[in-house]
C-alpha positions as a printed Julia matrix, in Angstrom:
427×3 Matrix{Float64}:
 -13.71  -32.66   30.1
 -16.84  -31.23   31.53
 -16.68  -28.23   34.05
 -19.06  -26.06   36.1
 -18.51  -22.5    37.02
 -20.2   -21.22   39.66
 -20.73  -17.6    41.17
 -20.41  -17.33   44.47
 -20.9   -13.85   46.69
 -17.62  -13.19   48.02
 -16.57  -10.69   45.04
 -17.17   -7.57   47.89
 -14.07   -5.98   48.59
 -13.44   -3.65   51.41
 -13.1    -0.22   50.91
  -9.57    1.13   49.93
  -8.04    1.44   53.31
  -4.25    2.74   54.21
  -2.24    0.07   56.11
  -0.65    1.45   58.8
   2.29   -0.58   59.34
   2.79   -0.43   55.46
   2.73    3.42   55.9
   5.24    3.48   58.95
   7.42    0.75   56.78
   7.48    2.73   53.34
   7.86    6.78   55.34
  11.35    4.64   57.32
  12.44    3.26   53.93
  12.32    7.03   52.22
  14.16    7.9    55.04
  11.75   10.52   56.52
  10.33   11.15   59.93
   6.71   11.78   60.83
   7.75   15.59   60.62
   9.11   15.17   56.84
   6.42   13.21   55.64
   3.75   15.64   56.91
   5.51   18.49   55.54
   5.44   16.79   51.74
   2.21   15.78   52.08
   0.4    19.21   53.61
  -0.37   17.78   57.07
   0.09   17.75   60.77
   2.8    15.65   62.06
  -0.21   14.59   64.71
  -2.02   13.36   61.15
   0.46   11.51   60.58
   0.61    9.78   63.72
  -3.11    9.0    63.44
  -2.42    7.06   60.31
  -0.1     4.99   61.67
  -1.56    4.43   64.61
  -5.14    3.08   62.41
  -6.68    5.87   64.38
  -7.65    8.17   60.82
  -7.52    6.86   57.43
  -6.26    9.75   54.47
  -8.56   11.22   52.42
  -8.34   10.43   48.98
  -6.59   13.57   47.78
  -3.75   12.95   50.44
  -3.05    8.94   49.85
  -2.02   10.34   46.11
   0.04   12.99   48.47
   1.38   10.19   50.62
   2.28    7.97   46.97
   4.0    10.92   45.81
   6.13   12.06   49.1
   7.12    8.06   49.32
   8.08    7.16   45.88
   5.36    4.55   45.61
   2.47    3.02   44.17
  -1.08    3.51   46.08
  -1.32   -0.41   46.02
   2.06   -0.11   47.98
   0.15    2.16   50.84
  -3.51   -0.24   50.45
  -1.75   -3.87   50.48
  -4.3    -4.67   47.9
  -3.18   -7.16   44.9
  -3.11   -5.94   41.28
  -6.42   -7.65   40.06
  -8.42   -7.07   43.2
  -9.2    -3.24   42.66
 -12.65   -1.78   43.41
 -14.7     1.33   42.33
 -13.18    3.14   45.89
  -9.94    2.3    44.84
  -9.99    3.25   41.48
 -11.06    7.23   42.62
  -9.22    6.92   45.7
  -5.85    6.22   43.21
  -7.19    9.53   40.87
  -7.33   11.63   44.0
 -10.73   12.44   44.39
 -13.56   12.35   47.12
 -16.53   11.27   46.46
 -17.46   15.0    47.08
 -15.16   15.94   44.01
 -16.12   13.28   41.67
 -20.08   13.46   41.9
 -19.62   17.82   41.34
 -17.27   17.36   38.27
 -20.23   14.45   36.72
 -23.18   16.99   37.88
 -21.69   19.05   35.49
 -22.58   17.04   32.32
 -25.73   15.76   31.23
 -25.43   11.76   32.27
 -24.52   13.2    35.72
 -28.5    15.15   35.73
 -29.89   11.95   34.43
 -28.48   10.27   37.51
 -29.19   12.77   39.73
 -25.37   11.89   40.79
 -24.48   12.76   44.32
 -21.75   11.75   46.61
 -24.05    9.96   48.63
 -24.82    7.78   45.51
 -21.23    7.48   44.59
 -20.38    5.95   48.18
 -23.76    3.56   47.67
 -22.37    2.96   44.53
 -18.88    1.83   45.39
 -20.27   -0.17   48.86
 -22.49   -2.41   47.06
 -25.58   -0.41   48.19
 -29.2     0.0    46.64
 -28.93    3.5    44.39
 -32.5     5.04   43.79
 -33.66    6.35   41.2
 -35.18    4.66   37.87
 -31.9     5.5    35.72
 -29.42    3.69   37.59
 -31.49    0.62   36.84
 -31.02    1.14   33.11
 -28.01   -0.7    32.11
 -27.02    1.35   29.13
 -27.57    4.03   31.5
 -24.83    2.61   33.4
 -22.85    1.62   30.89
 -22.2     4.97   29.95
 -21.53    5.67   33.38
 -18.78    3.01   33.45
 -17.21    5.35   30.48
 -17.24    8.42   31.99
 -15.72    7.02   35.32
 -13.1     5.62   33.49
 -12.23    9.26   31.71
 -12.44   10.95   35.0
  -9.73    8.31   37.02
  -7.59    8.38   33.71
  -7.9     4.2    33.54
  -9.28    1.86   30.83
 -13.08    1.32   30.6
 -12.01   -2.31   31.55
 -10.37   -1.55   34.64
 -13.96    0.38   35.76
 -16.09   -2.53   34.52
 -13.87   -5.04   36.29
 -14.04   -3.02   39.56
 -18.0    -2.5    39.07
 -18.51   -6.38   38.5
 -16.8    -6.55   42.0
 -17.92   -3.91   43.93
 -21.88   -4.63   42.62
 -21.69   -8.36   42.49
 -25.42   -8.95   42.61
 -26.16   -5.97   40.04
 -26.75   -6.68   36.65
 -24.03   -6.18   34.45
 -23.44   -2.55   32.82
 -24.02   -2.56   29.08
 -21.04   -1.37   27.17
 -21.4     0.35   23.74
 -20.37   -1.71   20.99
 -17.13   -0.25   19.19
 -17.83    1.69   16.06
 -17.17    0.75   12.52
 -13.95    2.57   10.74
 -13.22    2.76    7.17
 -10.29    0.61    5.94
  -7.38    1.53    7.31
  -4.67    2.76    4.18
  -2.51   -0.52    4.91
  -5.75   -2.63    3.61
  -6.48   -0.59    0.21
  -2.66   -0.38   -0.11
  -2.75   -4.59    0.35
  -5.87   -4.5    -2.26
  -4.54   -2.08   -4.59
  -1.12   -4.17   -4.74
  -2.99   -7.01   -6.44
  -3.5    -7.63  -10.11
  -7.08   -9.12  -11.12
  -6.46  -11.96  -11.02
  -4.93  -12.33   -7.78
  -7.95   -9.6    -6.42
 -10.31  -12.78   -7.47
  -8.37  -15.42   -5.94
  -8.36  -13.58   -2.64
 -12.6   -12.41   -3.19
 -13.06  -16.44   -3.79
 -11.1   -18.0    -0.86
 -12.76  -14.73    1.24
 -16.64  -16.0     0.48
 -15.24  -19.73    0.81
 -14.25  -18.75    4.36
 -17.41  -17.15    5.29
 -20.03  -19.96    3.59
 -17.82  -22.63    6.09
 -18.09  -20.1     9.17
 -22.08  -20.12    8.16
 -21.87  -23.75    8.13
 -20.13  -24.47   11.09
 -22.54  -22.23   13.31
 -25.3   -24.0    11.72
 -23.71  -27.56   13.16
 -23.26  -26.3    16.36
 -26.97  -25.23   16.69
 -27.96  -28.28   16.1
 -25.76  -29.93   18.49
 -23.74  -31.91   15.99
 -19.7   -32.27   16.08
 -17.74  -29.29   15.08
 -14.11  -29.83   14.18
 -11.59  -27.62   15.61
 -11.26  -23.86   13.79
  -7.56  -24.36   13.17
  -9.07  -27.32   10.89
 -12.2   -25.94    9.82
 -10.4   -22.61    8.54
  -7.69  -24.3     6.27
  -9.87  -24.85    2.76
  -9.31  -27.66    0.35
  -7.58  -25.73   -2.46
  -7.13  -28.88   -4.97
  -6.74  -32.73   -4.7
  -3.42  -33.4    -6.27
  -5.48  -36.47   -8.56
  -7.09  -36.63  -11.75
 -10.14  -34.49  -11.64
 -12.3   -37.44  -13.95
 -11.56  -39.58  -10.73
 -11.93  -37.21   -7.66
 -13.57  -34.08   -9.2
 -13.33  -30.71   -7.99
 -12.9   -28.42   -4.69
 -15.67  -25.62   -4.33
 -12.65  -23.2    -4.51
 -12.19  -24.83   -7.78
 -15.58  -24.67   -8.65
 -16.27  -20.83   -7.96
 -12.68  -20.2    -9.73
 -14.18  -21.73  -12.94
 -17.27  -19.81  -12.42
 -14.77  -16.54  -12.61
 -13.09  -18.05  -15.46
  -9.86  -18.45  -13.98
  -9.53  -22.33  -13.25
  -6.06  -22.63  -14.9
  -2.94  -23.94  -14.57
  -1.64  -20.68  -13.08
  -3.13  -21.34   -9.51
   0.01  -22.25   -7.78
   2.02  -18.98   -8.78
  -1.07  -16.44   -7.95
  -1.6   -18.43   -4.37
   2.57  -18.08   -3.73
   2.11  -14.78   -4.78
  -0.89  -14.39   -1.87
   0.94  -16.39    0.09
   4.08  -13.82   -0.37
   2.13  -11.13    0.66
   0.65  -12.68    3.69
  -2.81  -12.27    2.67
  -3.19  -16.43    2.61
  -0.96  -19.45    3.98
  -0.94  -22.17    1.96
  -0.28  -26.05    3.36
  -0.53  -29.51    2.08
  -2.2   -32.51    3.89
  -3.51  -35.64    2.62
  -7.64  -36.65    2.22
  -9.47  -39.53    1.64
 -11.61  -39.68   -1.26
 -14.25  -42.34   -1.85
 -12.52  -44.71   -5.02
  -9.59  -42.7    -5.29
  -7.92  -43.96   -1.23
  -6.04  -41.33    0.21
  -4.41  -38.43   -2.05
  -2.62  -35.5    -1.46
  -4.58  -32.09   -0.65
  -3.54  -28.55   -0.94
  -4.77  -26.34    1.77
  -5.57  -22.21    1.59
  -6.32  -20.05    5.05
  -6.95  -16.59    4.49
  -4.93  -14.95    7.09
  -6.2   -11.63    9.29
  -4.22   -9.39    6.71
  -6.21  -11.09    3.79
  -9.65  -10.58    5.14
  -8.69   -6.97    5.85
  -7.33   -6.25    2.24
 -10.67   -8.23    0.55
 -12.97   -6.15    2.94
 -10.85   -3.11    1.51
 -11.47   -4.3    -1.65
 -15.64   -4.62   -1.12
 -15.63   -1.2     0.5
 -16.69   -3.24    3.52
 -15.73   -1.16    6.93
 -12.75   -2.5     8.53
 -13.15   -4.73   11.4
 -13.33   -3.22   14.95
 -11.8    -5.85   16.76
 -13.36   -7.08   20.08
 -14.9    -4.26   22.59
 -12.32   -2.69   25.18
 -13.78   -4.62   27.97
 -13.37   -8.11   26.49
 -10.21  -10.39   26.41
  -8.04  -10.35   23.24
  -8.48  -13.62   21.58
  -5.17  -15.11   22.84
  -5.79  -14.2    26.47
  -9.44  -15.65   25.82
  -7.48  -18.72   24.46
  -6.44  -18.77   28.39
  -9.58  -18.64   29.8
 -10.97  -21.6    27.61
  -7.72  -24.12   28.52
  -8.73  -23.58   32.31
 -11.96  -23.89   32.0
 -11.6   -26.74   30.17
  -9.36  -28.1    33.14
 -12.15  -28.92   34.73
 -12.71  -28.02   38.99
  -8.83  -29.16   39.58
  -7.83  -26.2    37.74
  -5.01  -25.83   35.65
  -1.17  -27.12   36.51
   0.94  -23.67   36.99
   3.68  -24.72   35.31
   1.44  -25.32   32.06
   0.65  -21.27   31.84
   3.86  -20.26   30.26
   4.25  -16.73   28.51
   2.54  -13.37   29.43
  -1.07  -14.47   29.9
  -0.78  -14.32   33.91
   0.56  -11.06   33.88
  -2.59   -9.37   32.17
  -4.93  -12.47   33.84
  -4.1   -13.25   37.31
  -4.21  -11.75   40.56
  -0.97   -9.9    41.7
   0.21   -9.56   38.15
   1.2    -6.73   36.11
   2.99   -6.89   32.81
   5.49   -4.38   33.84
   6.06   -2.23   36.81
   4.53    1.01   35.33
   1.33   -0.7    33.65
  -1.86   -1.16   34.56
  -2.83   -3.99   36.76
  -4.43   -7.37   35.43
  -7.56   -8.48   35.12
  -7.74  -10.41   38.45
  -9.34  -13.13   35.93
  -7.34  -15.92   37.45
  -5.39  -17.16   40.6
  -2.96  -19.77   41.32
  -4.31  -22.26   44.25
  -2.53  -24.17   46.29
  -3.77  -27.9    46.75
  -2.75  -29.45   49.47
  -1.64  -33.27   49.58
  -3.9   -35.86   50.58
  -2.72  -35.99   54.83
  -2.8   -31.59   54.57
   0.72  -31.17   55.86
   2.02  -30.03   52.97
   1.14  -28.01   49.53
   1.28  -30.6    46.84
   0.99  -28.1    43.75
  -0.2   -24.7    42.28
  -3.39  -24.86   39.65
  -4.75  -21.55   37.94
  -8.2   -21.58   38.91
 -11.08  -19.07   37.69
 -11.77  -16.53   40.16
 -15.12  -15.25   40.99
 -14.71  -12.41   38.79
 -12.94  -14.5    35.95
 -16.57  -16.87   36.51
 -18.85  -13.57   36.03
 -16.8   -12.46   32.76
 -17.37  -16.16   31.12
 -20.62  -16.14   32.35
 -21.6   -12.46   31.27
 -19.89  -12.61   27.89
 -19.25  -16.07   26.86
 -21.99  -15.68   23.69
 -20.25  -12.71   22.56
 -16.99  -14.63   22.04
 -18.57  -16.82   20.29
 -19.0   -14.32   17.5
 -15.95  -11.95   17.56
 -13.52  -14.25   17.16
 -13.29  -16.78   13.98
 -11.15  -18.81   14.83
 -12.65  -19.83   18.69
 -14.41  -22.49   19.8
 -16.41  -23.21   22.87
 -14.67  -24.53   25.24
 -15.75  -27.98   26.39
 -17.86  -28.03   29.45
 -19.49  -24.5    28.79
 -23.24  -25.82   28.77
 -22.51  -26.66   32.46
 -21.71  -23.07   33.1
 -24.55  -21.77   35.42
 -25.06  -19.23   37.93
C-alpha cells in the first residue's frame, strides 16, 4: 500500500509554562497551604499566589523546587504529554536559566565557538534566527545537541527530539557516528569455543550472508523485486536430492573449496546451531527436472556474526546511533507507514512499542518519556456524532525522523526492508 508523509509546520511548542490550576490542585493534594509550599520552595507566600493566579510563571530553578516540595513530576506542574517536550522544557526540568546554562557552556571550548549567550539559548529554544556562522554548521550543532544533553542529565535523543521540534524549519543537527569497539570477550569466548572445522562452517555461511546482502542492495538499485529479509537471510544449506540431478548449494560449493564437503555437515551445523551462532530450518524448493525437493536452510544469527567478526579480528558492531530507533521499534514505524493515510488500527499495536513511541507514553513511571513518534487518532464515523475508532498515526515529528533518517536504516539494520510506500515520502 502506497503512503505519503508529509511535514507540516505545527511542530512549535510553547514554552514550558506552569499551569496554575494544576499548581493549586497538586499544593491541596500534598496537603499544604500557600504558606507551606512557599516555605519548601524558598519563596513568598505572595509568589505563590502569583502562580496560581497566572500572574508570574517560576523560574526554572524553582519549578524543580515546586516538583520537589509536591512529590511530583515537572510534566505534572507543565500539563505537557510525555513525547511533546521541547529544548525549554528539557533545561527548565534540569533547573537551570538560560542565564546558568549559557555561563556553564562559555566555559568550554564549543561554548567560544558559539559565542553562546543566554540570549542565543532563548533564540535557540523559541525557534528564532541565531547569528553567527557556527550555528549554521550542523556538526557544529550536533555537538551542541551532546553537550546539552550532558548538562540536563537526559539522552542525546531526548535533546535531538526536542531540537527537531523546537527548530522545525532548521536543518537537522548532525550526530557523530558511534565508534568502533573491539570484540567484546563473549565473541572471542564464542570463537575460541569452536573447533576448525566448525570455525569454517561459521567463516563460510558468514561470507554467504554478506555476498546475498551485496546482492540484494544491488536489486533494489535497480528497482527490481526484493524478497522479504526474513527470506532472503535463511541460505540454502543442501537439497536433500541426488547431487548428479540437482547439483550443489554455493554453501556447498565454498565448503568443498575448504575441503570440508563431507558427510559430517549435519552434526557441525547442530553443533552451531547448539551454540546459537546459526538456526537451522527445512523448507521445500523447486528445482528445474528434479520438481519440488526438500531444502535445508542456515541463518547466521546476531551471536554468529559477532563470534566470526571475533574470529577476523573485525571490530565488533556498534549497533545503531543513540538517536535512532532500535530495529524492533523501527519495525513499528514501517507497519504504520505502511498503513497508508488511515493509519494504523490501535488494537493492532500490541506490546511495548507505544510506550517508547507514542505521545503520553512512558515505559514505566520513573523512565524517560517516549519518543512522541506516534499518536493514536480518533476517526470519527461517517454522520460525526460519534468516534468510530483509534488509528496510530505518524506525528509530525515521527514524519521528520523517517524523513531525516530513513537511508540510514536502510544500512544498519540487515534484516529491514523499506517499507512500501517510502518513494512517496516527500517534504
Amino acid at each position: 500500500m502506497k503512503s505519503s508523509l508529509h511535514l507540516t509546520g505545527d511542530m512549535v511548542q510553547r514554552l514550558l509554562m506552569v499551569d496554575p490550576t494544576r499548581l493549586r490542585s497538586l499544593r491541596l493534594q500534598a496537603g499544604l497551604d500557600a504558606h507551606g509550599l512557599a516555605e519548601k520552595v524558598g519563596v513568598t507566600t505572595r509568589m505563590v499566589g502569583y502562580w496560581e493566579e497566572g500572574r508570574h510563571t517560576p523560574e526554572a530553578k524553582n519549578v524543580e523546587r515546586l516538583a520537589q516540595a509536591l512529590a511530583c513530576s515537572v510534566a505534572a506542574l507543565t500539563g505537557r504529554q510525555p513525547g511533546m517536550e521541547s529544548l525549554a522544557d528539557l533545561r527548565f526540568t534540569a533547573g537551570l536559566s538560560t542565564e546558568k546554562a549559557a555561563a556553564v557552556l562559555r566555559e568550554e571550548p564549543l561554548g567560544e565557538k558559539l559565542f553562546l549567550s543566554a540570549t542565543k539559548l532563548r533564540d535557540l529554544e523559541r525557534g528564532r534566527p541565531v547569528r553567527g556562522w557556527a550555528w549554521r554548521d550542523p556538526q557544529v550543532t550536533g555537538r551542541l545537541v551532546q553537550r546539552l544533553a550532558h548538562l540536563y542529565g537526559v539522552p542525546v535523543r531526548m535533546v535531538l527530539d526536542a531540537w527537531m521540534r523546537s527548530r522545525p524549519g532548521d536543518q537537522v543537527p548532525v550526530m557523530p557516528e558511534p565508534r568502533t569497539k573491539p570484540p567484546s570477550a563473549a565473541a572471542v569466548e564464542r570463537w575460541e569455543g569452536l573447533n576448525d572445522r566448525q570455525r569454517i562452517y561459521l567463516g563460510e555461511i558468514m561470507r554467504e550472508d554478506r555476498m546475498v546482502e551485496v546482492e540484494m542492495w544491488l536489486r533494489r538499485t535497480h528497482r527490481l523485486p526484493v524478497p522479504p529479509a526474513a527470506e532472503w537471510r535463511r541460505l540454502p544449506f543442501a537439497l536433500r536430492a541426488p547431487s548428479d540431478l540437482v547439483g550443489y548449494t554455493r554453501l556447498q560449493e565454498r565448503l568443498q573449496q575448504r575441503g570440508l564437503h563431507d558427510p559430517g555437515a549435519g552434526p557441525t551445523l547442530h553443533a552451531l546451531a547448539h551454540r546459537g551462532l546459526v538456526s537451522v530450518c527445512e523448507d521445500q524448493v523447486e528445482v528445474p527436472g528434479a520438481g519440488v525437493v526438500g531444502c535445508v536452510l542456515v541463518e547466521i544469527t546476531r551471536a554468529g556474526r559477532s563470534a566470526a567478526r571475533a574470529g577476523w579480528g573485525e571490530p565488533r558492531d556498534p549497533g545503531p546511533p543513540e538517536h535512532l530507533l532500535s530495529e524492533w521499534l523501527w519495525r513499528t514505524i514501517k507497519r504504520i507507514i505502511e498503513a497508508g493515510p488511515e493509519g494504523l488500527p490501535e488494537n493492532s499495536l500490541a506490546g511495548k512499542a507505544p510506550f517508547y513511541l507514542a505521545v503520553g507514553y512512558k515505559p514505566s513511571p520513573n523512565a524517560r518519556a517516549s519518543r512522541g513518534f506516534i499518536a493514536s487518532q480518533p476517526i470519527m464515523a461517517d454522520d460525526g456524532t460519534h468516534v468510530r475508532e483509534y488509528r496510530w498515526q505518524l506525528t509530525d515529528l515521527g514524519r521528520r525522523h523517517t524523513l531525516e533518517y530513513l537511508h540510514r536504516y536502510r544500512t544498519i539494520y540487515h534484516n529491514s526492508d523499506d517499507p512500501d510506500g517510502t518513494d512517496d515520502i516527500v517534504i
